[in-house]
C-alpha positions in Angstrom: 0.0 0.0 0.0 1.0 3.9 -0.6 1.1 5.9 2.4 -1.3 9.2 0.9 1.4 11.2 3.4 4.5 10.7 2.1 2.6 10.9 -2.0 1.2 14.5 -0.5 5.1 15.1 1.2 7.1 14.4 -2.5 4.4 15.8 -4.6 4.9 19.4 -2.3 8.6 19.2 -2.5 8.2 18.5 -6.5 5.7 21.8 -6.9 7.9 23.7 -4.6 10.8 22.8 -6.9 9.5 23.4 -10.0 7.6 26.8 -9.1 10.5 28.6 -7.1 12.3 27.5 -10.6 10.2 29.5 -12.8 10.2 32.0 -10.8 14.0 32.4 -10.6 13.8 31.9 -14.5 11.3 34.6 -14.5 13.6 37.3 -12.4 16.8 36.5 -14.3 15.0 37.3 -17.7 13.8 40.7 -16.7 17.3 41.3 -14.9 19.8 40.2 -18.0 17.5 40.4 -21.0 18.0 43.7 -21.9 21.8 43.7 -21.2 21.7 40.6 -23.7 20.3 42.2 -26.5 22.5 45.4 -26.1 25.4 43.0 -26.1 23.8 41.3 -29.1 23.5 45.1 -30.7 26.8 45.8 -30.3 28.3 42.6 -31.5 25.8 43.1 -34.7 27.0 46.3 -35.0 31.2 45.1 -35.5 30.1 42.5 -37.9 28.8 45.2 -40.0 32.0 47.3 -39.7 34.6 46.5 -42.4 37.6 44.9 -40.5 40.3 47.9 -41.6 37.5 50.2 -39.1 37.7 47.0 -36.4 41.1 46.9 -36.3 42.0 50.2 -36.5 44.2 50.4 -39.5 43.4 51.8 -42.9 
């Protein structure tokens, strides 16, 4: 037989698990997204750049 209280025990420690995970996902994304795509700007920005104007030699 299953013992309903320890099901009830690792299905709490599962949800707790998986929502405080989200949650962190959630706070990391709308801390570092926007530094990302500035990063991602920039680095768009010196592939369009011929490589003389990268390097800094004509």
């Amino acid at each position: 037989m299953v013992n309903i209280d320890v099901f009830i025990l690792f299905l709490n420690a599962f949800l707790t698990t998986l929502i405080s995970s989200i949650i962190v996902v959630i706070i990391l994304r709308r801390k570092y997204l926007p530094a990302i795509r500035k990063m991602e700007q920039e680095q768009e920005k010196s592939r369009q750049q011929p490589e003389s104007e990268r390097s800094g030699t004509q």
